[in-house]
C-alpha positions, -999 to 999 in steps of 0.1 A, spaced: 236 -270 340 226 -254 310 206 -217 308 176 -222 296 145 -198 286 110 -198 276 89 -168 265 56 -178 274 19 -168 277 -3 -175 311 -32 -194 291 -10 -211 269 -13 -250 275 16 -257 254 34 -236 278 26 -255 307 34 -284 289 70 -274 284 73 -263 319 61 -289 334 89 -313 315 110 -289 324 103 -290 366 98 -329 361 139 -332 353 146 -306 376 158 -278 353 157 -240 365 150 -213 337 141 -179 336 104 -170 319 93 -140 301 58 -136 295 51 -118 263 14 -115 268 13 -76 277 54 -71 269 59 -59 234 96 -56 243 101 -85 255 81 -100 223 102 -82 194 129 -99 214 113 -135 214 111 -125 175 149 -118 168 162 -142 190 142 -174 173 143 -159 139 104 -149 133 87 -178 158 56 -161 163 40 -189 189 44 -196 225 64 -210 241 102 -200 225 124 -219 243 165 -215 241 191 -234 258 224 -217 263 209 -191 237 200 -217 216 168 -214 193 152 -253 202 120 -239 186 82 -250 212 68 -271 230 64 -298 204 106 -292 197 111 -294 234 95 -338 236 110 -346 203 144 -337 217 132 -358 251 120 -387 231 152 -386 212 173 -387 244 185 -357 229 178 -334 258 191 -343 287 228 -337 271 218 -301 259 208 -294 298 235 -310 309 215 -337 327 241 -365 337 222 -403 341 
């Protein structure tokens, strides 16, 4: 299975949003919350190349881009293969 991240904000709906696709195909990732973390926030900055918003979400260190990224790769069937989700 892929690694997967997300840089997130507690009252950010998108952020559930992406989560919550995330738990439904049973993916594990590791979550940074950038709300009171300015490190971790310069980080979210150079790793997806100035995305500002929450969530940042990377697969295998790859910059996918948020929430709204995230279901267009889903509703592609586009996804799945990046996690390395089997049918």
């Amino acid at each position: 299975m892929a690694k997967v991240e997300i840089y997130t904000s507690p009252w950010c709906g998108y952020c559930h949003s992406a989560k919550r696709l995330l738990d439904k195909k049973g993916v594990e990732y590791v979550e940074y919350d950038v709300t009171m973390d300015r490190a971790k926030k310069r980080e979210m900055l150079a790793r997806s190349n100035g995305g500002r918003t929450v969530p940042q979400i990377f697969i295998d260190d790859r910059p996918i881009g948020g929430c709204d990224q995230l279901f267009e790769l889903d509703l592609d069937d586009e996804l799945d293969p990046l996690l390395g989700i089997e049918e």
